[in-house]
N, CA, C and O atoms as a DFTB+ gen file, in Angstrom:
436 C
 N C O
     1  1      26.952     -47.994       2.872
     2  2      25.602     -47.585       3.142
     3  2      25.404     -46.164       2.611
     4  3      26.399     -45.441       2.667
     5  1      24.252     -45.636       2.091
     6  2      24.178     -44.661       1.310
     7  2      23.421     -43.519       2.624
     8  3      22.533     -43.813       3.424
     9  1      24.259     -41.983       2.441
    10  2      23.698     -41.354       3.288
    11  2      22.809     -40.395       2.736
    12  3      22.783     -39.869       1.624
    13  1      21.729     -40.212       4.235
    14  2      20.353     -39.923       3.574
    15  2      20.737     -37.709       3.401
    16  3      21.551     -36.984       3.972
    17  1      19.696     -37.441       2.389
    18  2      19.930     -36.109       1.757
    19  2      20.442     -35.718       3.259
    20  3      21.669     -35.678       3.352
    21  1      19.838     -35.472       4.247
    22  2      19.861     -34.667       5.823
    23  2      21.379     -34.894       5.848
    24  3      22.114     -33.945       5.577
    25  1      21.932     -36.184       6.179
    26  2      23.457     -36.150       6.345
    27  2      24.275     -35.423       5.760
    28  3      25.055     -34.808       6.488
    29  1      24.375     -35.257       4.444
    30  2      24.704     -34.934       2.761
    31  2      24.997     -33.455       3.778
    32  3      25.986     -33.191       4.462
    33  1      23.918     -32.774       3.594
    34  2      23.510     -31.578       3.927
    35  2      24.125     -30.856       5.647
    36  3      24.685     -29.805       5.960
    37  1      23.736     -31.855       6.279
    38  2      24.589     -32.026       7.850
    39  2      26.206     -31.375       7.606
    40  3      26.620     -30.224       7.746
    41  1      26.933     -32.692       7.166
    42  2      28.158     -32.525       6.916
    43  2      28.673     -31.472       5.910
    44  3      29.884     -31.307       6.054
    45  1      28.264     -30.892       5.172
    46  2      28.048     -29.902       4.101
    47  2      28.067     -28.506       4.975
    48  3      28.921     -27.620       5.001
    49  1      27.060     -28.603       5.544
    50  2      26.882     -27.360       6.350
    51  2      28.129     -27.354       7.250
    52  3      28.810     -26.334       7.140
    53  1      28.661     -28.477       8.299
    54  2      29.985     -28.044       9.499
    55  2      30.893     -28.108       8.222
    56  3      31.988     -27.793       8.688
    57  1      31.022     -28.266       7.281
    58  2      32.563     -28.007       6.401
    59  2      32.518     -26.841       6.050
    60  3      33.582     -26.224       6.089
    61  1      31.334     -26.156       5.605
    62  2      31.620     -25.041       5.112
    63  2      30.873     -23.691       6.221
    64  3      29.655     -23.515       6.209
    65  1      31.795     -22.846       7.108
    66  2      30.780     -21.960       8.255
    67  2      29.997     -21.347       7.457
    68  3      28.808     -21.544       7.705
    69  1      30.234     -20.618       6.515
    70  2      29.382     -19.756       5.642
    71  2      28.479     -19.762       4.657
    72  3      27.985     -18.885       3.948
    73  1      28.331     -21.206       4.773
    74  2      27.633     -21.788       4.498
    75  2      25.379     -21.615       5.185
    76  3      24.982     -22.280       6.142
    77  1      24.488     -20.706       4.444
    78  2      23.488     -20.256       5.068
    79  2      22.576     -20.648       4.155
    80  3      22.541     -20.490       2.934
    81  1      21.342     -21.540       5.424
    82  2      20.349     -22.052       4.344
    83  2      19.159     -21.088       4.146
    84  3      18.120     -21.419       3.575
    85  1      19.393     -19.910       4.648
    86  2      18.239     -19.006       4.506
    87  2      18.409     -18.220       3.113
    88  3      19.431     -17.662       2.714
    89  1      17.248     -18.303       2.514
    90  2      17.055     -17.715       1.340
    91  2      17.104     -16.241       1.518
    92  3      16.754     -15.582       2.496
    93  1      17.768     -15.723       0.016
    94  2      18.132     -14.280       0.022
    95  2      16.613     -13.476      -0.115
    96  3      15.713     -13.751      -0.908
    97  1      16.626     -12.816       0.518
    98  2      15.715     -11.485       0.275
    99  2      15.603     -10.464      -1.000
   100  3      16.430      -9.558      -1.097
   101  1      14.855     -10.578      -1.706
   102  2      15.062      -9.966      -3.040
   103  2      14.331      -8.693      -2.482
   104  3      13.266      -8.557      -1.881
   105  1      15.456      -7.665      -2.971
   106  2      15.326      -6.344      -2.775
   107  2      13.905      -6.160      -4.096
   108  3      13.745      -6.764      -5.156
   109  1      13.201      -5.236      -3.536
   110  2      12.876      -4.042      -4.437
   111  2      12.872      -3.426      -4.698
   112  3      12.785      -2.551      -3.836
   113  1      12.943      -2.965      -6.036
   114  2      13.102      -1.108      -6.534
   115  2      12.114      -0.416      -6.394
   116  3      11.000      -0.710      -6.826
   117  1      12.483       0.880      -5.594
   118  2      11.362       1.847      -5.196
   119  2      11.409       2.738      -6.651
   120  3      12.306       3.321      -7.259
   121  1      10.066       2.541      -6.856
   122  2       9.841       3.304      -8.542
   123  2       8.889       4.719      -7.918
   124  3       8.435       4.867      -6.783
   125  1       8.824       5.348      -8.726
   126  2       8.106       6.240      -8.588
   127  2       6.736       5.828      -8.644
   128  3       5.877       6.616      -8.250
   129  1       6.483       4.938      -8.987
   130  2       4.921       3.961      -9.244
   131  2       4.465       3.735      -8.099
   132  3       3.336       3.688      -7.611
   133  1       5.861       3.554      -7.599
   134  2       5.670       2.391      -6.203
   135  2       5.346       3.895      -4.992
   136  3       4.376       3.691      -4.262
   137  1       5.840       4.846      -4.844
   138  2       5.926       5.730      -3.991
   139  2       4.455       6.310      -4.112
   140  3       3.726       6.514      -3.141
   141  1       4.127       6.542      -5.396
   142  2       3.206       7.326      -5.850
   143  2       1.779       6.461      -5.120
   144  3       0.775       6.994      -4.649
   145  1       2.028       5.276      -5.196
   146  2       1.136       4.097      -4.927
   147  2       0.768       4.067      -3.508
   148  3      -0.335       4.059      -2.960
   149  1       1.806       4.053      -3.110
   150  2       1.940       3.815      -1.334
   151  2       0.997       5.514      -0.992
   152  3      -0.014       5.722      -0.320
   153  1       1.627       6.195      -1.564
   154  2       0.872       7.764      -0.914
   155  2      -0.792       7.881      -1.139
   156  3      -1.617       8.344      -0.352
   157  1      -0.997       7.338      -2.402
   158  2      -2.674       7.533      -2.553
   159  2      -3.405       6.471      -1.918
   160  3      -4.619       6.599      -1.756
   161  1      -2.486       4.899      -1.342
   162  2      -3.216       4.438      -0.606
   163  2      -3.536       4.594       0.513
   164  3      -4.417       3.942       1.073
   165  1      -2.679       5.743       1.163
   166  2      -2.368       6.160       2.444
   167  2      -3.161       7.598       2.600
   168  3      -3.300       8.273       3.620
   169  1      -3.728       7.900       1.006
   170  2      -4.904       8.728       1.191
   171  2      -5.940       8.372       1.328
   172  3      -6.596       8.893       2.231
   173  1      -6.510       7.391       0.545
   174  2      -7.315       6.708       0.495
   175  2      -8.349       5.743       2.417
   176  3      -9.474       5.554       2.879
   177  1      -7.029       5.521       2.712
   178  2      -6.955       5.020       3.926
   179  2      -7.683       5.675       5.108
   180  3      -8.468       5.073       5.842
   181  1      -7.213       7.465       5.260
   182  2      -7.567       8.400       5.844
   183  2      -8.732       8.668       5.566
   184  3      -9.624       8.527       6.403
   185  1      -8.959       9.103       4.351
   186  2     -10.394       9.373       4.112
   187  2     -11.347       8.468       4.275
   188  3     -12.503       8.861       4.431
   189  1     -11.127       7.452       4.273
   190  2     -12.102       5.734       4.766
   191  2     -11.961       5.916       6.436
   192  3     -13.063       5.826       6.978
   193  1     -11.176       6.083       7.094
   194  2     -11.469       6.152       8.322
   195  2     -11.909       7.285       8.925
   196  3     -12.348       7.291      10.075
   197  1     -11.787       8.692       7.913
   198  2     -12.784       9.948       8.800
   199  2     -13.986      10.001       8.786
   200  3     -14.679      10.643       9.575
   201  1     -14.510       9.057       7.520
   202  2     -15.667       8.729       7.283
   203  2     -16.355       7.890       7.809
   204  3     -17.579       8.008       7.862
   205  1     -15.656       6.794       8.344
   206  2     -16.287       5.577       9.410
   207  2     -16.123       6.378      10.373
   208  3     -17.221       6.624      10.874
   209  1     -15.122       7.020      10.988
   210  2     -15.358       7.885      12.466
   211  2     -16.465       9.199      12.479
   212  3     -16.884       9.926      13.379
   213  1     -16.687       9.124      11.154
   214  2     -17.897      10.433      11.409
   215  2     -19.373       9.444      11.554
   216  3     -20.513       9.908      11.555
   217  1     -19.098       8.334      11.644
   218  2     -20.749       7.689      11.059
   219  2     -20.708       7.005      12.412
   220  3     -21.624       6.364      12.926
   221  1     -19.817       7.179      12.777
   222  2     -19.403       6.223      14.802
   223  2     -20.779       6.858      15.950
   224  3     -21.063       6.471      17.084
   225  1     -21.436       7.984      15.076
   226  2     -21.934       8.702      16.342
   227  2     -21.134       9.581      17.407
   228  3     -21.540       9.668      18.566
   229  1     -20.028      10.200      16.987
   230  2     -19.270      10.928      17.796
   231  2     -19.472      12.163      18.108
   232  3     -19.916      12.753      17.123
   233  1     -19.330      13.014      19.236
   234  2     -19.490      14.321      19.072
   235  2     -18.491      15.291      18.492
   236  3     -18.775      16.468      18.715
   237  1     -17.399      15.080      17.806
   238  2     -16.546      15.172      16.958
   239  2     -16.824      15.325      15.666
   240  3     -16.017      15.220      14.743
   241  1     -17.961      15.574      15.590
   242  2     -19.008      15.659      14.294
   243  2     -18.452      16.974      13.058
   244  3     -18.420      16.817      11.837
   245  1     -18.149      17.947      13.650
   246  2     -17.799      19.040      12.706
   247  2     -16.467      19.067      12.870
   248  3     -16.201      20.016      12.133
   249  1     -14.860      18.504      13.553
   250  2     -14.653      18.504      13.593
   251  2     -13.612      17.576      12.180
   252  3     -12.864      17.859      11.244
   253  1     -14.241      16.315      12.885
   254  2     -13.993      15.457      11.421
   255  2     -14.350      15.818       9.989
   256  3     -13.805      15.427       8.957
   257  1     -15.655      16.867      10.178
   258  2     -16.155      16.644       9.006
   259  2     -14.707      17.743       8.274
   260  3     -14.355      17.563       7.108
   261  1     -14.321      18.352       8.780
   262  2     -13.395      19.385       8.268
   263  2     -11.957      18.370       7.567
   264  3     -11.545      18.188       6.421
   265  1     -11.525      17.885       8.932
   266  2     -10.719      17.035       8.301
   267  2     -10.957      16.422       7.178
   268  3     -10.154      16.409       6.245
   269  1     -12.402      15.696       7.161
   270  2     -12.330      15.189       6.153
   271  2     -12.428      16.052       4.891
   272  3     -11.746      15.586       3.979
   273  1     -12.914      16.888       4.660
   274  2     -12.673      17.525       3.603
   275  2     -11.464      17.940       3.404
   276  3     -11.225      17.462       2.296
   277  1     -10.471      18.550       3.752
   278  2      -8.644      18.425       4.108
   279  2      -8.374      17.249       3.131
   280  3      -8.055      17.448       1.959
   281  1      -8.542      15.806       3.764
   282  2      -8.063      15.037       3.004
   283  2      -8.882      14.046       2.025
   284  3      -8.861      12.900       1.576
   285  1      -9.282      14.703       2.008
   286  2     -10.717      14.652       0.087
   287  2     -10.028      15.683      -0.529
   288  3     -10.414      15.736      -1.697
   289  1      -9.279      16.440      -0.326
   290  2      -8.996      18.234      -1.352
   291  2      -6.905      17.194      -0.896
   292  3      -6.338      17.016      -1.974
   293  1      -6.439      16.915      -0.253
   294  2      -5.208      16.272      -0.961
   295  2      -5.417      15.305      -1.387
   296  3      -4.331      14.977      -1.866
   297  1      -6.623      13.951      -1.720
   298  2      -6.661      12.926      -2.261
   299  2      -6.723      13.452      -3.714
   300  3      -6.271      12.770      -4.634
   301  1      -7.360      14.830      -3.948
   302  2      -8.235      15.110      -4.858
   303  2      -6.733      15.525      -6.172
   304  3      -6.665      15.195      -7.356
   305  1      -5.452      16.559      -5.095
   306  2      -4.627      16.751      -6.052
   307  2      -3.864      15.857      -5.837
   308  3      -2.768      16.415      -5.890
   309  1      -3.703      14.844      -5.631
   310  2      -2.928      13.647      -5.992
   311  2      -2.990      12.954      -6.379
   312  3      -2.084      12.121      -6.425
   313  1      -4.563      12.790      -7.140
   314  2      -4.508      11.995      -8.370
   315  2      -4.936      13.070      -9.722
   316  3      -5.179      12.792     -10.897
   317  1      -4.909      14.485      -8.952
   318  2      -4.717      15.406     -10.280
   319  2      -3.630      15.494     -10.603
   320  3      -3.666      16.388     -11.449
   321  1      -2.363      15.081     -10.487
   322  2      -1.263      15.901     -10.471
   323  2      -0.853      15.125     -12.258
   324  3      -1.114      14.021     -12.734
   325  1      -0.294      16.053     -12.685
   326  2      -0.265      15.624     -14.124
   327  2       0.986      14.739     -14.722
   328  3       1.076      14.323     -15.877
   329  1       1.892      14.562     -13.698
   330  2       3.027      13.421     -13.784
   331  2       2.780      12.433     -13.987
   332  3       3.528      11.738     -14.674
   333  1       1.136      11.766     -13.253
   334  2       0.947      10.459     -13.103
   335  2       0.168      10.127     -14.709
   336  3      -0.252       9.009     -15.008
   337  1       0.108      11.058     -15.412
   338  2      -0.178      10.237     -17.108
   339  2       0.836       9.411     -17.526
   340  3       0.582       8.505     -18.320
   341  1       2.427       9.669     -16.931
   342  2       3.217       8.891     -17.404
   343  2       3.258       7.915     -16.627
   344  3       4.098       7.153     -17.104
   345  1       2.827       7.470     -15.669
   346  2       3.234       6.413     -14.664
   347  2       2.548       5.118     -15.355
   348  3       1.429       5.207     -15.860
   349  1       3.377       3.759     -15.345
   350  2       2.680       2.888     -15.441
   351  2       1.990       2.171     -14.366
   352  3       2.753       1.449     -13.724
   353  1       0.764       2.161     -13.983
   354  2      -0.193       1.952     -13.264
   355  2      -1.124       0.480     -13.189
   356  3      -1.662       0.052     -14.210
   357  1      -1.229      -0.142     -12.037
   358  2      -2.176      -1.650     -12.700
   359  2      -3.473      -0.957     -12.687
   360  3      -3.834       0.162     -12.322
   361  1      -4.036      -1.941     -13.183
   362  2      -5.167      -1.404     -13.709
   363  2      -6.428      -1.477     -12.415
   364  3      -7.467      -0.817     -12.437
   365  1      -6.017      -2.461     -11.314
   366  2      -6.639      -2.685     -10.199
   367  2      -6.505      -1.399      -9.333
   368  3      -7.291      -1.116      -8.428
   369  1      -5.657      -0.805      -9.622
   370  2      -5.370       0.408      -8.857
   371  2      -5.604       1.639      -9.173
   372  3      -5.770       2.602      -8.425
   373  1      -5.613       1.577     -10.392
   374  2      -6.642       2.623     -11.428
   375  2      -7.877       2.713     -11.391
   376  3      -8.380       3.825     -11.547
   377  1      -8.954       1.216     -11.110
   378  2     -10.289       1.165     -10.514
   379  2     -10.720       1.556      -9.143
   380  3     -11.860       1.958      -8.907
   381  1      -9.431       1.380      -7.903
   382  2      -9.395       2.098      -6.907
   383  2      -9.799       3.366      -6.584
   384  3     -10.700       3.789      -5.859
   385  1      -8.778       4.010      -7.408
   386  2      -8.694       5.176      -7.522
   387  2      -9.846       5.832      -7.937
   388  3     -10.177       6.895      -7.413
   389  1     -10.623       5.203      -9.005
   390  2     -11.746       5.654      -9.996
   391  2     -13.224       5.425      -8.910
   392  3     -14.301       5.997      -9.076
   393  1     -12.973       4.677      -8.075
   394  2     -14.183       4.189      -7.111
   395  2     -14.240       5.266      -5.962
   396  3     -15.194       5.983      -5.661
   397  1     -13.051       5.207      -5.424
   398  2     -12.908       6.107      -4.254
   399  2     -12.982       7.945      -4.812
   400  3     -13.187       8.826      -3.976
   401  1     -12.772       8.280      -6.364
   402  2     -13.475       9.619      -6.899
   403  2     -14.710       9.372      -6.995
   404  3     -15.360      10.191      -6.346
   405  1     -15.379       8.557      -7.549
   406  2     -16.542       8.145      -8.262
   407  2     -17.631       8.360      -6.459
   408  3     -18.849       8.540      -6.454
   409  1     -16.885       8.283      -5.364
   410  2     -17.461       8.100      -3.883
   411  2     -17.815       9.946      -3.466
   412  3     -18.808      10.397      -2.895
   413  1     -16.543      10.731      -4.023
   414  2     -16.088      11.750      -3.677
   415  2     -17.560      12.722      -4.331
   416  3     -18.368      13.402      -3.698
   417  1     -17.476      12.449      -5.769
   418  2     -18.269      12.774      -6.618
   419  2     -19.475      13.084      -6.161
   420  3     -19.913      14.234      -6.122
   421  1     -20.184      11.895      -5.725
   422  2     -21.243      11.353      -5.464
   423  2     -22.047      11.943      -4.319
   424  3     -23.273      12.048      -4.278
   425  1     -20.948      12.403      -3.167
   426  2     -21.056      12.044      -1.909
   427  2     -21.673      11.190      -1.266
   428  3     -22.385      11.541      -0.325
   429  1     -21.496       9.360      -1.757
   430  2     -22.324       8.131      -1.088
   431  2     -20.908       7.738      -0.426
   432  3     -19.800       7.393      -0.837
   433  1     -21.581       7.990       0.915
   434  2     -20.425       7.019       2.069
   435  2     -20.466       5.662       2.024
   436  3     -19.732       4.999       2.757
């Protein structure tokens, strides 16, 4: 009688202990792309929420507004900084970037 894949696999697995059906975790390499990436989204982030918390109606009104300028003036040199001409960049993240200046610019919340 022919045994079905599950058995195959059953008996496979108690013969061998070290035997593990969990798939490996593929590491990633932290690039400088990648760091650089994570930080301006994590600027980006801040400045989107001092701006929804200033529009909340809070009495925290001049308070935020400071902050937010704080982190509008480090969003501002961190995508000035002149290293990132060499970085290879997607291009989705380059329009990010270009939207959230293009906001700065403007001043349209």
């Amino acid at each position: 009688m022919a045994d079905s894949m599950r058995d195959r696999l059953e008996r496979l697995k108690n013969s061998n202990p070290d035997f593990n059906f969990e798939p490996r975790k593929e590491e990633k390499l932290i690039t400088p792309e990648a760091l650089y990436m994570r930080k301006v989204e994590k600027a980006i982030q801040v400045v989107e929420s001092l701006r929804n918390k200033m529009h909340s109606g809070t009495d925290q009104y001049l308070s935020l507004f400071h902050e937010l300028k704080i982190a509008e003036a480090e969003f501002v040199a961190m995508i000035d900084d002149p290293e990132t001409k060499f970085m290879d960049l997607p291009d989705l993240f380059l329009s990010r970037i270009e939207n959230t200046k293009k906001k700065l610019l403007t001043k349209k919340f």
